[in-house]
BASEMI-535920 format. One line per 5 residues: number of its first residue (from 0); their letters; for each residue x negated, y, z of C-alpha. Coordinates in steps of 0.02 Angstrom, whole numbers. Layout:
BEGIN
NUM> a> X Y Z; ...
END
This chain:
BEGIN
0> xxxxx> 2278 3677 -7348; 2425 3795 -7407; 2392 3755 -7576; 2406 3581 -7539; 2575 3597 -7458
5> xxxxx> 2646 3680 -7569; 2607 3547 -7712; 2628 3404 -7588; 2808 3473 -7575; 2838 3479 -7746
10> xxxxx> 2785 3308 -7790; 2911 3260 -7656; 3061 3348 -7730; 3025 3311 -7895; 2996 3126 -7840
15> xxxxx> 3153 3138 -7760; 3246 3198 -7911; 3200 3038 -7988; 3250 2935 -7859; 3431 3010 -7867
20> xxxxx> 3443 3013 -8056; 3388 2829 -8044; 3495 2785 -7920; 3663 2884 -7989; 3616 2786 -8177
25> xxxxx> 3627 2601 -8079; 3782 2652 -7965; 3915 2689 -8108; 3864 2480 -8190; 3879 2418 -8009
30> xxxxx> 4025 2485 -7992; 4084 2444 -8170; 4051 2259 -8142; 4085 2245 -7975; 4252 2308 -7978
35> xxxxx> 4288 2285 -8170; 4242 2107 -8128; 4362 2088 -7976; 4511 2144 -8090; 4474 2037 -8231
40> xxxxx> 4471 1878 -8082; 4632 1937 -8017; 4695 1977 -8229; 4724 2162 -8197; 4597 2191 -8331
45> xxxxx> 4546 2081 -8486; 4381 2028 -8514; 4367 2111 -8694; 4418 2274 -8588; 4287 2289 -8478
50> xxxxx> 4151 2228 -8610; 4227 2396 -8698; 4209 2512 -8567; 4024 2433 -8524; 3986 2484 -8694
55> xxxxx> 4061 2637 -8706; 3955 2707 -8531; 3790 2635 -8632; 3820 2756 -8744; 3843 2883 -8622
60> xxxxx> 3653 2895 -8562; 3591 2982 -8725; 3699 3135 -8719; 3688 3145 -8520; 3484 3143 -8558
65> xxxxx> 3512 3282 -8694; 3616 3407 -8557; 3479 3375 -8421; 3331 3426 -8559; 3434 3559 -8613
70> xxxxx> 3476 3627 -8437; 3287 3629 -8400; 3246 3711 -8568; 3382 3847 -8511; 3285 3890 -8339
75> xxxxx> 3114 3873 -8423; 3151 3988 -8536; 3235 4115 -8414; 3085 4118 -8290; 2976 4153 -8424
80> xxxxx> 3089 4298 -8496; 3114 4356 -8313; 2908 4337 -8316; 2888 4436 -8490; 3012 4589 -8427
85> xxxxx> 2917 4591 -8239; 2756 4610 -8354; 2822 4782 -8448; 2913 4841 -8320; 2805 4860 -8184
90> xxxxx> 2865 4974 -8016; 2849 5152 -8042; 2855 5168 -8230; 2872 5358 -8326; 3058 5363 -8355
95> xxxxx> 3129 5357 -8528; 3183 5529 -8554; 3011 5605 -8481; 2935 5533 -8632; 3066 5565 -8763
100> xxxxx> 3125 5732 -8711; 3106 5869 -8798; 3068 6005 -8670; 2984 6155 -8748; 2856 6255 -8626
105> xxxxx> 2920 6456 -8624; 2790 6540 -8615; 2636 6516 -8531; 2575 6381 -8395; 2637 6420 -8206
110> xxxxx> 2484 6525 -8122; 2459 6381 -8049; 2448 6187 -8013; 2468 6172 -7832; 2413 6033 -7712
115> xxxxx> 2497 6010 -7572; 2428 5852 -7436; 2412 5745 -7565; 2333 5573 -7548; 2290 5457 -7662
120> xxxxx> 2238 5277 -7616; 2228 5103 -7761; 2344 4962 -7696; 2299 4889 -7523; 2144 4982 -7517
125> xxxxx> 2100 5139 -7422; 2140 5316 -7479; 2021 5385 -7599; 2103 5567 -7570; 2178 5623 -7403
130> xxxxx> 2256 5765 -7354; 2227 5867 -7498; 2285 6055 -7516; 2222 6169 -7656; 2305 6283 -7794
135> xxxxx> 2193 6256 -7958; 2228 6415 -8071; 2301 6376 -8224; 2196 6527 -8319; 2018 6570 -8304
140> xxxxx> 1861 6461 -8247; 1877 6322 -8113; 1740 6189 -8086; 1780 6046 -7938; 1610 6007 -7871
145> xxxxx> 1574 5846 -7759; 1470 5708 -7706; 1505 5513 -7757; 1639 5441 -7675; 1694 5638 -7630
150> xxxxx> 1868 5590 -7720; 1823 5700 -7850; 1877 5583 -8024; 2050 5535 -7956; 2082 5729 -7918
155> xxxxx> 2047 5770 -8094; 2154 5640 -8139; 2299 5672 -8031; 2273 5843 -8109; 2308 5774 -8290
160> xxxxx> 2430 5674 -8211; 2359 5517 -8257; 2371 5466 -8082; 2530 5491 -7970; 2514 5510 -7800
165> xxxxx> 2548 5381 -7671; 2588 5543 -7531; 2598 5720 -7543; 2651 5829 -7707; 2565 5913 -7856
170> xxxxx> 2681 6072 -7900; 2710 6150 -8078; 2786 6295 -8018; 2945 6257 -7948; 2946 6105 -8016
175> xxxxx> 2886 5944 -7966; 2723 5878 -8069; 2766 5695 -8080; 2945 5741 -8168; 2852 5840 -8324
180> xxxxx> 2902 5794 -8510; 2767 5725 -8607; 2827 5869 -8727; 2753 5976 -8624; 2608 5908 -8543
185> xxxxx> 2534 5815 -8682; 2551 5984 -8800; 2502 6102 -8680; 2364 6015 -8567; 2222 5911 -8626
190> xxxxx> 2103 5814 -8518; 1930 5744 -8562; 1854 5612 -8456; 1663 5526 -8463; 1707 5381 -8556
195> xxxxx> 1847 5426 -8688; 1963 5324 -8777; 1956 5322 -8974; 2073 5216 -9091; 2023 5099 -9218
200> xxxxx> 2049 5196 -9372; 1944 5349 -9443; 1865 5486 -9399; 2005 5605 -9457; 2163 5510 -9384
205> xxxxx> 2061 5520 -9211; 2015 5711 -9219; 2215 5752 -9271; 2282 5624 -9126; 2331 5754 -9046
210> xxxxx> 2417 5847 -9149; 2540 5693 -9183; 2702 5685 -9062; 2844 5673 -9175; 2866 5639 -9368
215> xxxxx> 2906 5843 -9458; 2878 5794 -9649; 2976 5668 -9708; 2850 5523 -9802; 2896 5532 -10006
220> xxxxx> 2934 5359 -10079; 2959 5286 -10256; 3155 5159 -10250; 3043 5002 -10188; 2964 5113 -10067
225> xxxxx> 3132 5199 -10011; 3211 5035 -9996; 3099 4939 -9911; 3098 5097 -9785; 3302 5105 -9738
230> xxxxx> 3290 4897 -9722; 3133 4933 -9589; 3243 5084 -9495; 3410 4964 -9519; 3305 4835 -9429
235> xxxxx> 3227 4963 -9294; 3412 5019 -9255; 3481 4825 -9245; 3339 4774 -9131; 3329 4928 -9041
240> xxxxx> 3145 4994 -9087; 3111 5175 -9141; 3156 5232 -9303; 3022 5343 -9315; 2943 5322 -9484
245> xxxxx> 2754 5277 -9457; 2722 5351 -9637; 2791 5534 -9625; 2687 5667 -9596; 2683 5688 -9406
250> xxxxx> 2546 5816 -9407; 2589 5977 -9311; 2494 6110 -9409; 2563 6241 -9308; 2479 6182 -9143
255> xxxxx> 2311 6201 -9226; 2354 6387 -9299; 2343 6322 -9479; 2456 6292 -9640; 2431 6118 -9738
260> xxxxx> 2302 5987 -9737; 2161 6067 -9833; 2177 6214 -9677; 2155 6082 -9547; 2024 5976 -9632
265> xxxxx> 1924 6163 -9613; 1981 6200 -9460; 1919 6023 -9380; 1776 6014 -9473; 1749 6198 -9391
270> xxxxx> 1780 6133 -9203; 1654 5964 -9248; 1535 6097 -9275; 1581 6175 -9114; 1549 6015 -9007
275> xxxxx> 1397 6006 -9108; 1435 5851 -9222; 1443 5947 -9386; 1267 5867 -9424; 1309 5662 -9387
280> xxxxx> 1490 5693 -9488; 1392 5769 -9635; 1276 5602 -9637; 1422 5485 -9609; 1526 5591 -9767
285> xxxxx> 1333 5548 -9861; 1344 5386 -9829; 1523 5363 -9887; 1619 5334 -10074; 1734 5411 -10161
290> xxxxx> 1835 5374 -10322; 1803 5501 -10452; 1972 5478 -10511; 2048 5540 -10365; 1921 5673 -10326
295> xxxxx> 1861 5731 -10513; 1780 5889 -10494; 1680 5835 -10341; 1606 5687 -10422; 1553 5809 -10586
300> xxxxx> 1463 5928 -10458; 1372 5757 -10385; 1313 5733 -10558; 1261 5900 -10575; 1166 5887 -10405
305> xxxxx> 1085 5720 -10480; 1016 5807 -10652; 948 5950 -10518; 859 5805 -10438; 791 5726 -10592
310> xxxxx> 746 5887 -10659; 619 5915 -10472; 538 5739 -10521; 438 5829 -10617; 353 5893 -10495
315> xxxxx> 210 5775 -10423; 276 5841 -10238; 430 5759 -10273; 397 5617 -10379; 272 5538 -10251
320> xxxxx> 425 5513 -10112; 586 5455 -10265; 575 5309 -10387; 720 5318 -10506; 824 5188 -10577
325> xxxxx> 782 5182 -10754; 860 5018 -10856; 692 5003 -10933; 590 5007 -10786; 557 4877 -10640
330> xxxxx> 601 4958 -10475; 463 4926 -10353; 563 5002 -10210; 714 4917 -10234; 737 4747 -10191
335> xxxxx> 742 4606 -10301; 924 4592 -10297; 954 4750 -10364; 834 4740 -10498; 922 4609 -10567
340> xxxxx> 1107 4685 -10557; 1027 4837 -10589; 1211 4917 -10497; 1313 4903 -10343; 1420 4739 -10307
345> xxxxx> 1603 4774 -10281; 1688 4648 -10160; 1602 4504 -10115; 1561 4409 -10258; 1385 4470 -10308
350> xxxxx> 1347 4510 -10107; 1168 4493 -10038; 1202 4346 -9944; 1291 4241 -10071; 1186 4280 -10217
355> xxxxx> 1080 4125 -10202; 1223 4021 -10245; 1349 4122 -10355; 1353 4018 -10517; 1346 4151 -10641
360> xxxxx> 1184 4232 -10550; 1110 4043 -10547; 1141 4007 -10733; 1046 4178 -10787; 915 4130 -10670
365> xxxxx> 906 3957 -10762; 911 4031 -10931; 775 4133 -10904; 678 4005 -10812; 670 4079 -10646
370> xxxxx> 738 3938 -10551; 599 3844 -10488; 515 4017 -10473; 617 4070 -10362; 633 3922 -10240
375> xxxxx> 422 3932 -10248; 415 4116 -10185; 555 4062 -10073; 467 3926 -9992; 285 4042 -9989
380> xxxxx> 398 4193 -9883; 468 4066 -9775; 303 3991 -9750; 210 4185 -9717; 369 4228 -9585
385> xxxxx> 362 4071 -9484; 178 4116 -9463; 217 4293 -9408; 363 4258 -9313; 349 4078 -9247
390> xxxxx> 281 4157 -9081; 401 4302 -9043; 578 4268 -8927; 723 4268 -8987; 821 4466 -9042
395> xxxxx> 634 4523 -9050; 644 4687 -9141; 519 4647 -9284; 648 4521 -9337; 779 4671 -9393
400> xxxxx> 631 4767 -9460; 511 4662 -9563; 585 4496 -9549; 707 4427 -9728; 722 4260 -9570
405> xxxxx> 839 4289 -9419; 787 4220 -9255; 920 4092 -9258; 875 4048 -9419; 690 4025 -9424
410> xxxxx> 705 3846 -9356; 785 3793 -9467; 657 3828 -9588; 522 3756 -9502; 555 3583 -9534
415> xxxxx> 611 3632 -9695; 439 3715 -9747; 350 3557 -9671; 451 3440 -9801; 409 3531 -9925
420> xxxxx> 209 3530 -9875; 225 3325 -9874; 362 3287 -10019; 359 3436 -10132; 516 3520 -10202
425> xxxxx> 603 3374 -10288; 699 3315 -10150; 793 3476 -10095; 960 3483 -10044; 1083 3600 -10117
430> xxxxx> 1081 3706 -9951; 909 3702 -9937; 884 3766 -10110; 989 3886 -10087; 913 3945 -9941
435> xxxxx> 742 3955 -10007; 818 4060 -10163; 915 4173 -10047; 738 4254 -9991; 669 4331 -10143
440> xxxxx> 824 4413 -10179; 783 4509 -10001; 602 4553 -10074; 551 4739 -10094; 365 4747 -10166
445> xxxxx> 301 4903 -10092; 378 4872 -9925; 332 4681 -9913; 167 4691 -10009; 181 4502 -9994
450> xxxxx> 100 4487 -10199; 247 4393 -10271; 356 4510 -10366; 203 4547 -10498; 174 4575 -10686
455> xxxxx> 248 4433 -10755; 377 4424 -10637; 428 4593 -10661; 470 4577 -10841; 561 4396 -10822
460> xxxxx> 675 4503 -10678; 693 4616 -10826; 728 4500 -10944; 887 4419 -10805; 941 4597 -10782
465> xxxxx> 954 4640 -10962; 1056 4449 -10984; 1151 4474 -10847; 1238 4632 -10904; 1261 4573 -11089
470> xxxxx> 1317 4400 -11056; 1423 4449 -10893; 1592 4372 -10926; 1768 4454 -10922; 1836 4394 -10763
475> xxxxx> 1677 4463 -10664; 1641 4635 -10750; 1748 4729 -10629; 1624 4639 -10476; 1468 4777 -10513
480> xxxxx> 1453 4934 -10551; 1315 4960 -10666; 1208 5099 -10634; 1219 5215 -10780; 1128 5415 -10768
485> xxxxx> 1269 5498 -10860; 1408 5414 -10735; 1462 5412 -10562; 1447 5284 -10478; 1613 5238 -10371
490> xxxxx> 1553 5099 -10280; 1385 5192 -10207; 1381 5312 -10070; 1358 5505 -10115; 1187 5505 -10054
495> xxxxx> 1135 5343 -10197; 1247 5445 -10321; 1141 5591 -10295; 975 5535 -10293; 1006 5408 -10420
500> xxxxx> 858 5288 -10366; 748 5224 -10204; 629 5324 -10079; 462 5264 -10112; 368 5144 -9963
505> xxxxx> 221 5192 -9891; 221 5374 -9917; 217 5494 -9759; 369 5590 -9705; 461 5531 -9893
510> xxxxx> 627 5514 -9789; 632 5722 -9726; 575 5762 -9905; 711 5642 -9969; 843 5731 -9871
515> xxxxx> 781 5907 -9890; 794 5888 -10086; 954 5835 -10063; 999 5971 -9927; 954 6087 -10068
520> xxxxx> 1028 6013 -10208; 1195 5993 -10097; 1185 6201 -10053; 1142 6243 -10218; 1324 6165 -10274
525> xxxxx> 1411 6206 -10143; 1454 6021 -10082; 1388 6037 -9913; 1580 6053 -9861; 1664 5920 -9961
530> xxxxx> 1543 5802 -9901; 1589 5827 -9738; 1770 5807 -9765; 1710 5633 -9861; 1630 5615 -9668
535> xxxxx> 1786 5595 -9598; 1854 5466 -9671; 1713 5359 -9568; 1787 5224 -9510; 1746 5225 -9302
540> xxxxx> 1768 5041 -9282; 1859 4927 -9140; 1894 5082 -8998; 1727 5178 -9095; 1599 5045 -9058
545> xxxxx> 1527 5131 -9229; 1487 5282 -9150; 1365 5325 -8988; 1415 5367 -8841; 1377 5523 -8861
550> xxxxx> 1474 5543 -9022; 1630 5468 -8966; 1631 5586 -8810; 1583 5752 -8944; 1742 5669 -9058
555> xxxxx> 1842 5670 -8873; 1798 5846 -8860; 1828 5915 -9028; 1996 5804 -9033; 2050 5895 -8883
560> xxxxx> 1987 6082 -8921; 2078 6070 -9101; 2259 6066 -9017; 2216 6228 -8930; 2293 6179 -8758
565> xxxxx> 2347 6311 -8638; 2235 6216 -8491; 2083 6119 -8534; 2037 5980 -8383; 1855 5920 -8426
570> xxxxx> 1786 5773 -8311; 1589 5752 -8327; 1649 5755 -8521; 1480 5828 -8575; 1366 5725 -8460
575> xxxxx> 1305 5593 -8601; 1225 5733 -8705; 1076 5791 -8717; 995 5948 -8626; 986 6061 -8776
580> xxxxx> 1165 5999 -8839; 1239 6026 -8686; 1211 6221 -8663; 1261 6234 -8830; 1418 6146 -8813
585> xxxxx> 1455 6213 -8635; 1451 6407 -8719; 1559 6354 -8851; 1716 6256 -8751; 1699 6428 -8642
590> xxxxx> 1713 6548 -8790; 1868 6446 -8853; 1965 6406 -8693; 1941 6602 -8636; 2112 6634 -8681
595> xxxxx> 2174 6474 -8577; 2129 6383 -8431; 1991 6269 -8426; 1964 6159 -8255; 1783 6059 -8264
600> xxxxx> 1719 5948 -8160; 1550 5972 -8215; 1389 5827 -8177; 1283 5954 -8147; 1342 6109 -8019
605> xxxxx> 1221 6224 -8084; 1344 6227 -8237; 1478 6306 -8121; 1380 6471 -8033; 1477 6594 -8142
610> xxxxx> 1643 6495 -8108; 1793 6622 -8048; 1834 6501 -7923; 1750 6335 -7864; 1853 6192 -7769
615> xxxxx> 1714 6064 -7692; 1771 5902 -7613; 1695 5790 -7485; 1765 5614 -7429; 1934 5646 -7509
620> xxxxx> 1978 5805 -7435; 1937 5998 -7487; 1769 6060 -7415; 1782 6223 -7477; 1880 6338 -7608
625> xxxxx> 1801 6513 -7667; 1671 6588 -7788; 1500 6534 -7796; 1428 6657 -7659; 1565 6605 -7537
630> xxxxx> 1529 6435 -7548; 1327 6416 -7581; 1263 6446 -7391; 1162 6361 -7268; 1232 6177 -7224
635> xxxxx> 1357 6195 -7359; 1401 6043 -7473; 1389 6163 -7620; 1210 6215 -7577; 1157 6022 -7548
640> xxxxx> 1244 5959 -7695; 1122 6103 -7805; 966 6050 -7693; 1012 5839 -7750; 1016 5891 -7932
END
């Protein structure tokens, strides 16, 4: 009914405003005529007169029309300014000079962070903390213990002041918690919570965040590069944005105890070990390129590594689980694409899913007379997977494993395939040839086992590969990277370059032999290291939705133990991990935060019984405060919280 009212009344005044802009537009000719008429009767005006002025306020409509559009431009536009500066300046924003002061910390943390009846409550809601009094110690051991809904997140966040409170104080000695510098806090304190944020951007760049608060080495640029950086800080000062230059070297080594880059690359590869993600940054560094002319010596040692490996094919052991690439040789464990580039595509021109329709690929398939072969074995896979996989829903895991057909695809081959079965091949459409042909390129004969990559076929595929490298034109050569046993290969991971061919199908526990040769071959040259720093160039994805949950939080961890803060706060930071990972991780963030402070809020309390001093929390206030023999009694919450878990 409000709502109504409320548009009801506008309707009305904006009804109303037409009525009177109407009305004053007919007044001013009444008037003109009226009286203008009455003085040319009584020849106090002539005729040719007041035919002038008539004219004259015709014209006058237009701009009058223009100044009332303008005017409502001008208020438009303000209300959605006022709108836009409402929007990033919301009540009880961090003043300016708390974040861009300078403020050094003198020494070491006050003893303590103390609370004093401090409540906490979300806008028009109830408080979440009441009442709260406690001094946390800014050195040694301190766990904060609780039930669900005890309170117990928002204190640990008030206590990395990434909540203010609505009542009560947090002290920082004598000073007043909510009026810290960032320059302090965010150097000297680092908090952890269950679900971390991570940027979109590498590994690296989110392990050194923090360790970035102002630019220290000055970025080093050719003239274009120095110009076009004094017309960005010229525009920066003129529009009043930061002048900060986003390419300088903001880095500060000193906060990690280390000198340079190639210090700090050890030194975080060092704490990824400590959180226990040395192993997954080692596979990711495996899995990732690099350009031999940039990195020289490393890719000679991977070639070194990759004559080791061909020299342990010898043995039967080894030779059973590896099928080289050899330019002679038909790869049975490769697919069919790859046999016939016979390297790695660079950019998207000779990708997987375009092949099928890349003209160059099509004419050597033509030439060699593959064409109608291919579309044949295309239609016979299509036929075999809509028989296997008619049946099964939709996001059905066999279609990711054994499927070359996505659900959303297959039916669209259906009626396709049943075409075919009543009219032959003759009447194809381009897309429907080209989807056909787009399926053998996917096959892999000792995988599929399907019979269609045989004999014959085998040395026609040889035949394309061998014409599509000598008749590859100009324009396209820099599009693959031909696989060649005396050269690295830029555009293949480490782990391709290495092994320099494809595990073998169908043989038992091939993959942990794979990687054991290679574990070998990697010690034996001393790479084990540089692969790792390859590792962390890994691109996390959008907020590190390429990692696990658990990875991300172990990349939170080691992000945060790599500044070397004076007071680690740790909210159920470790609970995503497994049981085995977690004790080892728990003694490790102990051993390096004995020298500091390190408040946890653990998921388990067990974690806590050799705390020096346990705060537990129960329906927003403070239960208890003591060791873990003053607090674990009869009735307690402490003891009940360990008998729940």
């Amino acid at each position: 009914g409000r709502i109504y009212e409320i548009r009801y009344e506008i309707f009305r005044r904006k009804f109303f405003i037409k009525f009177l802009n109407n009305f004053i537009n007919q007044l001013t000719p009444f008037f003109f005529y009226s009286i203008g008429g009455y003085l040319v009767l009584q020849r106090d005006l002539t005729f040719g007169a007041l035919v002038a002025v008539l004219a004259a306020y015709k014209d006058l409509s237009g701009p009058w029309r223009e100044m009332l559009a303008y005017y409502q431009r001008v208020e438009d536009i303000r209300i959605k300014y006022e709108q836009v500066i409402q929007q990033f300046q919301p009540p009880d924003m961090v003043p300016v000079d708390q974040l861009d002061g300078e403020e050094a910390l003198d020494g070491m943390l006050p003893a303590t962070l103390d609370f004093s009846n401090v409540a906490y409550a979300e806008e028009d809601s109830l408080p979440v903390l009441d009442g709260v009094s406690a001094s946390i110690p800014t050195r040694g051991e301190t766990a904060v213990v609780g039930p669900a809904g005890s309170g117990r997140d928002e204190f640990m966040q008030l206590l990395a002041r990434l909540l203010i409170p609505t009542a009560g104080r947090v002290r920082f000695g004598d000073r007043d918690y909510a009026d810290l510098p960032e320059s302090v806090l965010g150097r000297h304190i680092a908090y952890v919570g269950p679900q971390s944020h991570l940027f979109t951007d590498t590994l690296r760049a989110n392990l050194y965040y923090g360790l970035k608060h102002r630019p220290l080495i000055e970025a080093q640029y050719d003239e274009h590069g120095r110009a076009k950086h004094e017309k960005r800080v010229a525009d920066a000062r003129a529009s009043g944005n930061t002048e900060d230059d986003p390419d300088a070297d903001w880095i500060d080594y000193a906060a990690a105890d280390v000198e340079g880059s190639e210090a700090l690359e050890k030194k975080g590869l060092e704490v990824l070990e400590a959180v226990d993600m040395a192993a997954d940054v080692y596979r990711m560094g495996l899995n990732g390129t690099i350009d031999p002319a940039d990195s020289p010596q490393m890719a000679e040692d991977i070639l070194r590594a990759r004559r080791a490996i061909r020299a342990r094919l010898r043995d039967e052991s080894v030779a059973r689980v590896v099928e080289p690439f050899d330019a002679e040789r038909y790869n049975m464990s490769a697919t069919v694409a790859e046999n016939v580039l016979f390297g790695t595509p660079v950019g998207p021109t000779f990708a997987l899913e375009g092949l099928a329709e890349q003209p160059y690929v099509l004419e050597v398939l033509e030439k060699v007379g593959l064409t109608q072969t291919f579309i044949e074995i295309g239609t016979k896979v299509a036929e075999t997977m809509i028989e296997l996989f008619a049946d099964l829903p939709p996001g059905h895991e066999f279609f990711e494993q054994f499927s070359f057909i996505s659900s959303d695809d297959l039916p669209d081959f259906q009626p396709l395939v049943v075409r075919i079965a009543k009219e032959g091949h003759g009447g194809l459409k381009a897309e429907d040839r080209a989807r056909l042909m787009a399926l053998p390129f996917k096959l892999i004969p000792t995988r599929h086992r399907l019979g269609l990559i045989e004999g014959d076929m085998q040395e026609q595929l040889l035949k394309a590969r061998r014409m599509f490298a000598d008749e590859l034109p100009g324009p396209l050569r820099g599009a693959v990277e031909f696989f060649d046993s005396d050269r690295y290969n830029a555009a293949s991971t480490i782990q391709d370059n290495i092994l320099f061919g494809k595990i073998r199908y169908g043989q038992a526990g091939s993959g942990d032999t794979v990687q054991a040769l290679i574990a070998e071959v990697v010690e034996e040259y001393d790479l084990h290291t540089k692969i790792s720093a390859v590792g962390l160039d890994f691109s996390v994805g959008v907020a590190g939705a390429r990692l696990s949950s658990v990875q991300r939080q172990k990349l939170a961890l080691a992000r945060a133990l790599l500044k070397r803060p004076k007071l680690l706060i740790l909210n159920e930071a470790t609970a995503s991990l497994d049981g085995a990972s977690q004790n080892r991780v728990h003694r490790t963030i102990r051993r390096l935060t004995a020298d500091g402070g390190l408040v946890w809020a653990p998921h388990r309390p067990s974690i806590c019984v050799d705390f020096e001093r346990i705060v537990v929390l129960k329906d927003g206030r403070v239960a208890g405060q003591g060791d873990f023999a003053s607090l674990d009694r009869d009735g307690s919450v402490l003891r009940g919280l360990m008998a729940a878990e």
